[in-house]
KEPARO-918348 format. One record per residue (C-alpha): x, y, z; residue number from 1. Coordinates in nm, 2 decimals, always signed. Layout:
REM KEPARO-918348
+--------+--------+--------+-----+
:      x :      y :      z :   k :
+--------+--------+--------+-----+
:      X :      Y :      Z : NUM :
...
+--------+--------+--------+-----+
//
This chain:
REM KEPARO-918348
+--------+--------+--------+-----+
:      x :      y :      z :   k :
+--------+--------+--------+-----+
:  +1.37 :  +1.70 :  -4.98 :   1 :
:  +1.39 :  +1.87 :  -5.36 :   2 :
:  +1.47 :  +1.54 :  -5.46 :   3 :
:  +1.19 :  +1.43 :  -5.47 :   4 :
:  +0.89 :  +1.54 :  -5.75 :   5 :
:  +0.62 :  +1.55 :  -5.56 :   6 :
:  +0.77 :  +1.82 :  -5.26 :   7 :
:  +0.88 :  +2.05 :  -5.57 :   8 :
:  +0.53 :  +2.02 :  -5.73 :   9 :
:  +0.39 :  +2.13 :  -5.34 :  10 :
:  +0.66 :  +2.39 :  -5.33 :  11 :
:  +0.54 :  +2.53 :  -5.66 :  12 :
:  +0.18 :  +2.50 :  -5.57 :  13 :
:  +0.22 :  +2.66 :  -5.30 :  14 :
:  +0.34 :  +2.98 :  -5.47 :  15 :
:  +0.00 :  +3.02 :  -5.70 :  16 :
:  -0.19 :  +2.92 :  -5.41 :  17 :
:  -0.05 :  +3.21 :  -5.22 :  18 :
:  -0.10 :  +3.47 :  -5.51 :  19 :
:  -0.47 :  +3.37 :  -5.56 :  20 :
:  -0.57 :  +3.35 :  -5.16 :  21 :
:  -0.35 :  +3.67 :  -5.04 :  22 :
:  -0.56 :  +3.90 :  -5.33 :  23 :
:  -0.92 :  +3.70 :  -5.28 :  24 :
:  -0.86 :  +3.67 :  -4.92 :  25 :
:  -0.83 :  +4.08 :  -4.86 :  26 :
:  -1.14 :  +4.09 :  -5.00 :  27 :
:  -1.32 :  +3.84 :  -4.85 :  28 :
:  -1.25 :  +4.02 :  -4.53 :  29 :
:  -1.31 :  +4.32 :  -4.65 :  30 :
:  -1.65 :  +4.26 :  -4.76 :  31 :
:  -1.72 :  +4.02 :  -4.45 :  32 :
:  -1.81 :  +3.74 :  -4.71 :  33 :
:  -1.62 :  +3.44 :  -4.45 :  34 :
:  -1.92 :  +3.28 :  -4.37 :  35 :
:  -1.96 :  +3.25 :  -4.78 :  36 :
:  -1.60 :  +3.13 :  -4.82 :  37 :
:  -1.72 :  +2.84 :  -4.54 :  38 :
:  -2.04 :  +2.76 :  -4.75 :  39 :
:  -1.88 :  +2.77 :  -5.05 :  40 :
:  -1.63 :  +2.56 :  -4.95 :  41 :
:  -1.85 :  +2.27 :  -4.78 :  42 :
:  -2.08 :  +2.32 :  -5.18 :  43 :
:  -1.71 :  +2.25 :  -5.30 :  44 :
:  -1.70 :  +1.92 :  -5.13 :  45 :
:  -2.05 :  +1.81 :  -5.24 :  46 :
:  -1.99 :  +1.89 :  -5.60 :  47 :
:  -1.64 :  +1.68 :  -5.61 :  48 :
:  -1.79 :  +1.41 :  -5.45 :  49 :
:  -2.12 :  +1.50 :  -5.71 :  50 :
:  -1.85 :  +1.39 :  -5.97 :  51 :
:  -1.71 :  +1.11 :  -5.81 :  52 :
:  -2.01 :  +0.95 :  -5.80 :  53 :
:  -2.14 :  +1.02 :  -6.16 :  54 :
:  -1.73 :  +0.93 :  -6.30 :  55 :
:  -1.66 :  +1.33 :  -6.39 :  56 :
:  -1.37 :  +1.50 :  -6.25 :  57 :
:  -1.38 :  +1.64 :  -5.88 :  58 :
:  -1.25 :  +1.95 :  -6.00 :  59 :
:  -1.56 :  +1.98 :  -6.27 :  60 :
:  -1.79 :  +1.89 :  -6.01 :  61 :
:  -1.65 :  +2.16 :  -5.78 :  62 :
:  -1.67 :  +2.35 :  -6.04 :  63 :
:  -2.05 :  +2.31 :  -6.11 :  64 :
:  -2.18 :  +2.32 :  -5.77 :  65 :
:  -1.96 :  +2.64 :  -5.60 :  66 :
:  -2.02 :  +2.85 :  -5.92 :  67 :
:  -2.39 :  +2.81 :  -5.97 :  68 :
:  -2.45 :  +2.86 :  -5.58 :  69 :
:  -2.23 :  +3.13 :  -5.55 :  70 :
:  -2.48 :  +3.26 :  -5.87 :  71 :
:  -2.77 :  +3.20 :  -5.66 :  72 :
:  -2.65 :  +3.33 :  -5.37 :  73 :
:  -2.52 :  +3.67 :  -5.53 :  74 :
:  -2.88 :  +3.69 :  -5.71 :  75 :
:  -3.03 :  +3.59 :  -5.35 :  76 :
:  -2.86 :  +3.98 :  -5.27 :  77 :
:  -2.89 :  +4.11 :  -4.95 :  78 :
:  -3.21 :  +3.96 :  -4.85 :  79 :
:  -2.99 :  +3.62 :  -4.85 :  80 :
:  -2.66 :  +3.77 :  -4.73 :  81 :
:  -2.85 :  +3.91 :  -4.38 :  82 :
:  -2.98 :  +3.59 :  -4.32 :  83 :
:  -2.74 :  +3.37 :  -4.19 :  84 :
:  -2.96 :  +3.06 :  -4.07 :  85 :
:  -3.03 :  +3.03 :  -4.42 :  86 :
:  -2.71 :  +3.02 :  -4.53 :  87 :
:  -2.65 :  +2.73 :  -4.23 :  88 :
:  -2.91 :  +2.55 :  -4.37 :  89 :
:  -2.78 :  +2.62 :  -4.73 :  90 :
:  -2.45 :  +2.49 :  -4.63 :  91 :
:  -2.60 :  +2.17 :  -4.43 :  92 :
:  -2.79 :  +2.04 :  -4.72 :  93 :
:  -2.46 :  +2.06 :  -4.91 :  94 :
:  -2.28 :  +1.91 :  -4.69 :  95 :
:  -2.51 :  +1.62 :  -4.68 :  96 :
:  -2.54 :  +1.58 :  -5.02 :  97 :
:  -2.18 :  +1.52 :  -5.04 :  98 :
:  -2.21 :  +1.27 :  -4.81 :  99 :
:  -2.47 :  +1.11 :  -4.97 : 100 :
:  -2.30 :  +1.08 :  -5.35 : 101 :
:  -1.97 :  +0.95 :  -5.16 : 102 :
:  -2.17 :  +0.69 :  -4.99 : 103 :
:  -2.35 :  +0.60 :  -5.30 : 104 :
:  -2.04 :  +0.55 :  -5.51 : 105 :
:  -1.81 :  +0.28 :  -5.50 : 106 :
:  -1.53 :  +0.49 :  -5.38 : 107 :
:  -1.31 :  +0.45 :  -5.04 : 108 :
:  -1.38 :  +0.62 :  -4.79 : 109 :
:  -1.01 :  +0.79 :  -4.84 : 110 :
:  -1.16 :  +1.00 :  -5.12 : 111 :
:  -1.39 :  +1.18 :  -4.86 : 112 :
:  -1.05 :  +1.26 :  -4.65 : 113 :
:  -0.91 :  +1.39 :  -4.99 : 114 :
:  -1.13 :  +1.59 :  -5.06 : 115 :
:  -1.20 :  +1.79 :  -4.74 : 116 :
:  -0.81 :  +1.77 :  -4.63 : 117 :
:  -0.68 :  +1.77 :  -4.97 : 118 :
:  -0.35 :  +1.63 :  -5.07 : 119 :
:  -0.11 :  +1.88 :  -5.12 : 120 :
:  +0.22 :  +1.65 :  -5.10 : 121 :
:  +0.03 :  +1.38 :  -5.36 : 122 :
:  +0.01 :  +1.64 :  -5.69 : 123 :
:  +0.18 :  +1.53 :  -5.98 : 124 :
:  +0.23 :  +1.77 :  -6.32 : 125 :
:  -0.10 :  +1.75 :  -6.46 : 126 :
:  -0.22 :  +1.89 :  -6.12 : 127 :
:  +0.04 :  +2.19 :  -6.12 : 128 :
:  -0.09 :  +2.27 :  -6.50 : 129 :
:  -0.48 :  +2.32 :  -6.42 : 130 :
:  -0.35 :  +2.49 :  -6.10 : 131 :
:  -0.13 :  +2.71 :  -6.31 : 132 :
:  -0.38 :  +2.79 :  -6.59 : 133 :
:  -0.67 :  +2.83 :  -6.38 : 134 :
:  -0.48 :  +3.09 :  -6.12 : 135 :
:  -0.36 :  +3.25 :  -6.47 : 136 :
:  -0.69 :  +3.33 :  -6.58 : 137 :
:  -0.82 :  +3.40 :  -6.23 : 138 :
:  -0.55 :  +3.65 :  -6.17 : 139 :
:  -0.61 :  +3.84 :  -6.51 : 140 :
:  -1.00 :  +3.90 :  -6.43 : 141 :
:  -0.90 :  +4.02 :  -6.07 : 142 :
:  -0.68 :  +4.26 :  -6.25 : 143 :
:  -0.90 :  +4.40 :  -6.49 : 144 :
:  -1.18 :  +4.46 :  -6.18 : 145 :
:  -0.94 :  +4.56 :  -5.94 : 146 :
:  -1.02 :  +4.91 :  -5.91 : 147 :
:  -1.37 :  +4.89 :  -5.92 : 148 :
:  -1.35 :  +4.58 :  -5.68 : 149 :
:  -1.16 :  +4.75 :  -5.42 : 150 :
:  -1.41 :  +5.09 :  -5.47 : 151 :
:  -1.69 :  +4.85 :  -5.40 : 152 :
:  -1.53 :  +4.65 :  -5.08 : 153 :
:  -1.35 :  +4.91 :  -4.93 : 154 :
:  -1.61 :  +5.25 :  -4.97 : 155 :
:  -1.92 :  +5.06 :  -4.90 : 156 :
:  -2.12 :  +5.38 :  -4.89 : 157 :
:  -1.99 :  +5.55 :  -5.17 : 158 :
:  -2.10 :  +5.21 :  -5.39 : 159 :
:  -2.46 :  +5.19 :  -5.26 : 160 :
:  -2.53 :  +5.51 :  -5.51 : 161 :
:  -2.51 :  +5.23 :  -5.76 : 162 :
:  -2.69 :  +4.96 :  -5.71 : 163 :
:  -2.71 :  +4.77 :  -6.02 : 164 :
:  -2.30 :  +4.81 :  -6.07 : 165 :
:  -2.30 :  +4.72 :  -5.70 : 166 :
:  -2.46 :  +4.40 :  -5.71 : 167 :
:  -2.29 :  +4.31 :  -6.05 : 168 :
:  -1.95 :  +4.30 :  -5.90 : 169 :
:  -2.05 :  +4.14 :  -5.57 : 170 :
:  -2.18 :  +3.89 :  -5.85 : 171 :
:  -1.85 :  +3.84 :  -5.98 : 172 :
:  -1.69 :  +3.80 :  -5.67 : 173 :
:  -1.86 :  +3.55 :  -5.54 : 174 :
:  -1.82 :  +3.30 :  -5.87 : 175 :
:  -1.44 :  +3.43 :  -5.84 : 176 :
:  -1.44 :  +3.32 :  -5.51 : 177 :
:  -1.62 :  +2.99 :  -5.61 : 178 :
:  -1.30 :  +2.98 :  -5.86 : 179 :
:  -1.11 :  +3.00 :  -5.63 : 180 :
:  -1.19 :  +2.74 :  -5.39 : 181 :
:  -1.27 :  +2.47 :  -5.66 : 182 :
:  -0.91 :  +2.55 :  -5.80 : 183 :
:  -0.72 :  +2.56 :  -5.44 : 184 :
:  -0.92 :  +2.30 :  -5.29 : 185 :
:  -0.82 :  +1.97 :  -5.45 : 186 :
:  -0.45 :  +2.06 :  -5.33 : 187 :
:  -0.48 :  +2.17 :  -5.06 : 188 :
:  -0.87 :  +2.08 :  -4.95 : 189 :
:  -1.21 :  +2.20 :  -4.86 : 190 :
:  -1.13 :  +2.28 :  -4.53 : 191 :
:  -0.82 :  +2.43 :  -4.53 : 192 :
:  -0.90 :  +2.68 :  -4.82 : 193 :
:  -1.11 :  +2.82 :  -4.56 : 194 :
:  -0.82 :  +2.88 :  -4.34 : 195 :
:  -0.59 :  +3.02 :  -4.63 : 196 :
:  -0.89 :  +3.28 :  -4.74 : 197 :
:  -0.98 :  +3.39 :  -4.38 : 198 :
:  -0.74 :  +3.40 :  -4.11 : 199 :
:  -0.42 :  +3.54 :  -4.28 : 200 :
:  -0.64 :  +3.82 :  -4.43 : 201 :
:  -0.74 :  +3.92 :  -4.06 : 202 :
:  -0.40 :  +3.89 :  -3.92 : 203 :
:  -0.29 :  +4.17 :  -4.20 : 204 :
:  -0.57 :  +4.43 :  -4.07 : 205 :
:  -0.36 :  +4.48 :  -3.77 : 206 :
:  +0.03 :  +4.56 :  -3.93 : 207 :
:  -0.11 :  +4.73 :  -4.28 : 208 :
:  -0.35 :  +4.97 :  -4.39 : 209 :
:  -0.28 :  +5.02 :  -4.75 : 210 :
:  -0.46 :  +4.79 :  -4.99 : 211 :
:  -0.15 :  +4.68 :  -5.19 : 212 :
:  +0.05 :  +4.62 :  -4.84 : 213 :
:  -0.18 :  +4.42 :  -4.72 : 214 :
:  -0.23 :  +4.19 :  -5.03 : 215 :
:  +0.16 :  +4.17 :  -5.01 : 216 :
:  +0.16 :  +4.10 :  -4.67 : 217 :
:  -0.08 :  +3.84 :  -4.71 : 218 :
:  +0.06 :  +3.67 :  -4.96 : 219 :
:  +0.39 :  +3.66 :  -4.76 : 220 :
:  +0.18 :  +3.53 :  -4.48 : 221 :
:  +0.02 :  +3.21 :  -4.72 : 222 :
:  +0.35 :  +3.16 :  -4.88 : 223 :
:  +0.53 :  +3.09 :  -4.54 : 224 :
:  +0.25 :  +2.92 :  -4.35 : 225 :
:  +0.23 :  +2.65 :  -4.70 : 226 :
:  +0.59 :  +2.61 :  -4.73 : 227 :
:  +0.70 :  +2.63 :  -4.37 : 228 :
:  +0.40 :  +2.30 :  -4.34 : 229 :
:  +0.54 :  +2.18 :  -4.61 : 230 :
:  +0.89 :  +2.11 :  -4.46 : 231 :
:  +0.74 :  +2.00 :  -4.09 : 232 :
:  +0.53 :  +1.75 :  -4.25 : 233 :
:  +0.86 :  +1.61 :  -4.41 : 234 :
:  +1.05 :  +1.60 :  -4.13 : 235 :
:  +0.74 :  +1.47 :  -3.88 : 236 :
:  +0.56 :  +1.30 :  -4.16 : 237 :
:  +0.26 :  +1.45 :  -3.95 : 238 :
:  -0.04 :  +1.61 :  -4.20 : 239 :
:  +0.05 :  +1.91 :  -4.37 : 240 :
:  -0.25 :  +2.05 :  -4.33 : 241 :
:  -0.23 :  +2.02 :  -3.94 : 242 :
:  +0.05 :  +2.24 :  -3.99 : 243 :
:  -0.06 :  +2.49 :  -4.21 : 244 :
:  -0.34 :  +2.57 :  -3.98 : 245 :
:  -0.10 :  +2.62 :  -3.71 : 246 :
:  +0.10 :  +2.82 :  -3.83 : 247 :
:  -0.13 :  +3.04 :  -3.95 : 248 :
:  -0.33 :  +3.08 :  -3.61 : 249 :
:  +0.02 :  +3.17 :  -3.49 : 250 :
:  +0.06 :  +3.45 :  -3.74 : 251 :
:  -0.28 :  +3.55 :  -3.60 : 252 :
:  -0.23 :  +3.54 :  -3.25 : 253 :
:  +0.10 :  +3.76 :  -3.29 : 254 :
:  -0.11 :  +4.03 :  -3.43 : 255 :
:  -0.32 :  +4.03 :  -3.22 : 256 :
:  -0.08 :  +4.04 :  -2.93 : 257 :
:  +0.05 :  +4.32 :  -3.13 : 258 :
:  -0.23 :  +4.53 :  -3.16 : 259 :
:  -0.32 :  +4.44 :  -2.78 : 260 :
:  +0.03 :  +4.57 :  -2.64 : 261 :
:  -0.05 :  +4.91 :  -2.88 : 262 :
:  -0.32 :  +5.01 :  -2.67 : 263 :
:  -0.21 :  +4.97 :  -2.36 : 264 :
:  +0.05 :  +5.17 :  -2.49 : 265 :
:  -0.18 :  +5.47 :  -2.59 : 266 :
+--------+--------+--------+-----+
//
């Protein structure tokens, strides 16, 4: 399987994939920002396809649209964030826009399946360096707004006595997470970032409580469900993605199994 460059450029992925998603998934579930991660991620599609059809790169595209919504949205405050029929309709119109610039460009129709299912097993070098560089610089802003990130996810009350810091951070967040997605989502796609940032996150709620152990166990979580994929989809030659997802609503359904058996055990 190693013997071929494309599996150990997957396998690699894979690992930065999992660093990024296990620290930005915590907090997306801790500040109950999934239905974001799904818009953002639909705005990810439009804007690669936005590039496709005016000859920029995907990635730039992504770029361009998830960070300057996830600008509006975070600017939108809570006014926006309560309202989530407007975000549904925010999301639609994205999502037809990307359908639109695909079907005005002279592209095959495979670029639309590329870009929502991504490609994970089709990354060459080049990929692996704007992966690696990107999740670099990524991981070094989440480190220097860790503590104040966690303050403002995890003690929601004790942040509301600053506003203005409040909604700065929840600012930054949000174009992290756009970051995030536009980074992840040409590997592994627009959909299945979704999955990475959401349900492993909530499967950790229910075996840790501690932030770090839960970033850990997250990250273990990704890790396994992207490699483990990874080798069914070489032996099957089925989707990886298919896979991943899988797997990952496995790990979910064991915990909570897990948590369902400790209470009847109470």
């Amino acid at each position: 399987m190693f013997d071929y460059d494309f599996m150990r450029y997957a396998f690699i992925a894979g690992v930065f994939i999992a660093l990024i998603c296990s620290v930005m998934g915590t907090f997306v579930v801790a500040r109950q920002t999934s239905f974001f991660t799904h818009t953002l991620s639909e705005i990810g599609f439009s804007g690669a396809s936005f590039g496709i059809f005016i000859g920029i790169s995907p990635l730039a595209g992504m770029l361009l649209f998830t960070s300057a919504s996830a600008l509006l949205i975070g600017l939108s405050g809570e006014r926006l964030g309560r309202r989530e029929a407007s975000i549904s309709v925010f999301s639609g119109i994205f999502l037809g826009l990307g359908i639109l610039f695909l079907s005005l460009s002279d592209k095959q129709a495979n670029y639309a399946t590329s870009i929502l299912f991504g490609s994970i097993v089709g990354i060459d070098q080049s990929d692996i360096e704007v992966l690696v560089a990107l999740s670099i610089f990524l991981l070094v802003i989440i480190t220097l707004l860790f503590k104040r990130l966690a303050y403002n996810s995890f003690d929601s009350q004790g942040a509301q006595y600053n506003q203005r810091l409040n909604k700065t951070i929840s600012i930054i967040f949000l174009v992290m997470l756009a970051l995030t997605i536009s980074i992840t989502a040409q590997i592994v796609g627009a959909l299945l970032i979704f999955v990475l940032l959401t349900i492993p996150a909530s499967a950790t709620k229910y075996f840790a409580h501690r932030l770090h152990q839960m970033i850990i166990l997250n990250f273990i979580f990704i890790l396994f469900g992207v490699w483990f994929g990874l080798y069914l989809s070489y032996l099957t030659d089925w989707p990886v993605s298919f896979f991943i997802t899988v797997i990952e609503a496995l790990i979910y359904g064991a915990a909570l199994l897990k948590e369902h058996i400790a209470n009847h055990q109470k």
